[in-house]
C-alpha positions as CSV (number, residue, x, y, z in Angstrom):
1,X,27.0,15.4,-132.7
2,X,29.1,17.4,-130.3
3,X,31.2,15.8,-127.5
4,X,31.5,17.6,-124.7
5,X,34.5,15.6,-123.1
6,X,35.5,14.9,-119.4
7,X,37.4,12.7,-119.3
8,X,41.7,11.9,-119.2
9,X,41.6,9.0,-121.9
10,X,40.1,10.9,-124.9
11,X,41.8,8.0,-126.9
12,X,38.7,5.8,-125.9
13,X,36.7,7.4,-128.1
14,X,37.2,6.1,-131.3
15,X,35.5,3.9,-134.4
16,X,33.4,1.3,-133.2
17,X,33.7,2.1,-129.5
18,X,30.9,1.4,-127.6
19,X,29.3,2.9,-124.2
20,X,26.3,3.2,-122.4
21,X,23.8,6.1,-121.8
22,X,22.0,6.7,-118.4
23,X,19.1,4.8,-119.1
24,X,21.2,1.4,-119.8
25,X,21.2,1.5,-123.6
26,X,24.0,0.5,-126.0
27,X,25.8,2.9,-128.3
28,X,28.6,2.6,-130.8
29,X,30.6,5.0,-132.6
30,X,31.0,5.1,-136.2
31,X,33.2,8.0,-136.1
32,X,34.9,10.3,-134.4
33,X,37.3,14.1,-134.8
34,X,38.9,14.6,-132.0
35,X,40.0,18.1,-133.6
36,X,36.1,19.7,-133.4
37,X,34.9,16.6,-130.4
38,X,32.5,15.5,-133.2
39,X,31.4,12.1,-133.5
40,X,28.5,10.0,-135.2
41,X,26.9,7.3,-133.5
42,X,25.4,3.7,-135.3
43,X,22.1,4.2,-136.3
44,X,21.6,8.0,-135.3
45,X,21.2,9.4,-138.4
46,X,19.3,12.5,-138.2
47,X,19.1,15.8,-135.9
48,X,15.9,14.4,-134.3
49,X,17.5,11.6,-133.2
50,X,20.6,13.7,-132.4
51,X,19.0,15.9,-130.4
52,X,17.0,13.5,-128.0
53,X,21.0,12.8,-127.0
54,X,21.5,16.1,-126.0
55,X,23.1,16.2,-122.3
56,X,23.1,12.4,-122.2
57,X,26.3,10.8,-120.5
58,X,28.6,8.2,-121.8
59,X,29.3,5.5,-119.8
60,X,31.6,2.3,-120.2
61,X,32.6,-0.5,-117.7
62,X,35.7,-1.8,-115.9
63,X,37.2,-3.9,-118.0
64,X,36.6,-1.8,-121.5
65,X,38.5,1.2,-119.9
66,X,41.4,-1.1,-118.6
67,X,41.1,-2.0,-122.5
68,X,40.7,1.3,-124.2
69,X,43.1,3.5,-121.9
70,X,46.4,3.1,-121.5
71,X,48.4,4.6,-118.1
72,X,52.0,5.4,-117.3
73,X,53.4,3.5,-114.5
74,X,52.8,4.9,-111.1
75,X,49.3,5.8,-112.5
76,X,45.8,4.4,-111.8
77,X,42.1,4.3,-112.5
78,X,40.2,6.3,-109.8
79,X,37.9,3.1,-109.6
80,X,40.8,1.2,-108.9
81,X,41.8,3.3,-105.9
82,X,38.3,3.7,-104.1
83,X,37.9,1.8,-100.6
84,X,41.4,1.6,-100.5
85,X,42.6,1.9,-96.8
86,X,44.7,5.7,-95.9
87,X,48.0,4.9,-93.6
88,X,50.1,7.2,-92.2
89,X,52.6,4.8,-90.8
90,X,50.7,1.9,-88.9
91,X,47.6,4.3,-88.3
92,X,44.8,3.9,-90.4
93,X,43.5,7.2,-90.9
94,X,40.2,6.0,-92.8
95,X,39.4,4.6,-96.5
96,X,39.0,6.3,-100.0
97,X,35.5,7.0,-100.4
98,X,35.7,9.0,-103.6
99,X,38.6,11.0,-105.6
100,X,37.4,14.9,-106.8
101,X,39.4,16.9,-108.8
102,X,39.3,20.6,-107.4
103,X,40.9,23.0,-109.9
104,X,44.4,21.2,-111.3
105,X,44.3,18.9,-108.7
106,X,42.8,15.1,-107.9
107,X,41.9,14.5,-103.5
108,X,41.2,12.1,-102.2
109,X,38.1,12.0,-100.4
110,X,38.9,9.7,-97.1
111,X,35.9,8.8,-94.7
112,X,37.7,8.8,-91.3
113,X,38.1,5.8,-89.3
114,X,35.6,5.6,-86.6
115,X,38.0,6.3,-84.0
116,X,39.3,9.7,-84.8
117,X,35.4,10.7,-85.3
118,X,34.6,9.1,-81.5
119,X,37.6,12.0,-80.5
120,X,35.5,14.6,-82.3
121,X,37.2,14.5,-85.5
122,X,35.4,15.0,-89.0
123,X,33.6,12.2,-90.7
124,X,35.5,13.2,-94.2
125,X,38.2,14.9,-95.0
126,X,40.5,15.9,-98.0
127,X,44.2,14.5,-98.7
128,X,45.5,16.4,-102.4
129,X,47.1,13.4,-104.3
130,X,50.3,14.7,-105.1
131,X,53.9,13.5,-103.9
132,X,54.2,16.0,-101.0
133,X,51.3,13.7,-98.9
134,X,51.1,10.2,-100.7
135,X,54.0,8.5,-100.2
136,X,52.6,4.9,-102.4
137,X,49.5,3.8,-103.5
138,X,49.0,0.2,-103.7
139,X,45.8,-0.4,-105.9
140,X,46.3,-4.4,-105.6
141,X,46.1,-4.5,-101.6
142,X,44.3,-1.4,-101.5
143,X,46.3,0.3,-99.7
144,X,47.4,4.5,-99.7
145,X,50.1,5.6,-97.6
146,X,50.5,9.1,-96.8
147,X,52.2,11.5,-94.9
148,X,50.8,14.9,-93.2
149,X,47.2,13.0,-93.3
150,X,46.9,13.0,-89.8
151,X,47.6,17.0,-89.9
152,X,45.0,17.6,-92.2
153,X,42.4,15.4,-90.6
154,X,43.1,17.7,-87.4
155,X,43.2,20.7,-89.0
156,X,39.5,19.8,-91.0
């Protein structure tokens, strides 16, 4: 079968991997070419089979992708990050809801603390995760501190 991948640990993938489609059941991998994205799964062994995949998603938990994927310091799993509280200084601007990648870049998706939306201010707003606005990211005491987050709240 044909991987389509989406992912930025494509070293997961790999013999004897295993992951979980939509509707909760187990897979495993019996092999994989990362040169063509091909792979065969355990006990899928013909096109039929194969094709009753077709546009199925892969999923694995927590604790497998802190096993499987290995990060460079300063990095951090997007789950890791999410409900994490946005500073700027001692303001909290709001909390991570999600983290999108537009284009090159990864944003963080902050739901604004209540009272900037009381002054009229948008519920969400973007933050690009790059050095020019996050200063540290603490994924232990969930905790993001930026700077210019209060500019682009206003300017949302």
């Amino acid at each position: 079968m044909k991987l389509n991948l989406s992912t930025d640990f494509p070293e997961q993938f790999s013999a004897n991997a295993s992951f979980i489609l939509e509707n909760g059941k187990e897979i495993t991998l019996s092999s994989y070419n990362p040169d063509r994205e091909l792979v065969h799964l355990k006990g899928i062994d013909s096109p039929e089979a194969a094709k009753a995949l077709t546009n199925t998603k892969l999923f694995t938990t927590f604790e497998a992708t802190r096993e499987r994927c290995n990060l460079r310091e300063g990095e951090f799993f997007w789950f890791d990050l999410l409900g994490s509280t946005v500073m700027e200084g001692e303001i909290v601007l709001g909390s991570v809801q999600e983290i999108e990648r537009i284009g090159p870049l990864d944003y963080l998706l902050v739901t604004t603390d209540a009272s900037f939306v009381s002054k009229g201010l948008p519920a969400t707003f973007l933050i690009p995760y790059i050095d020019h606005f996050v200063l540290n990211a603490d994924a232990t005491a969930k905790i993001i501190t930026v700077e210019g987050g209060l500019d682009l709240l206003e300017a949302s």
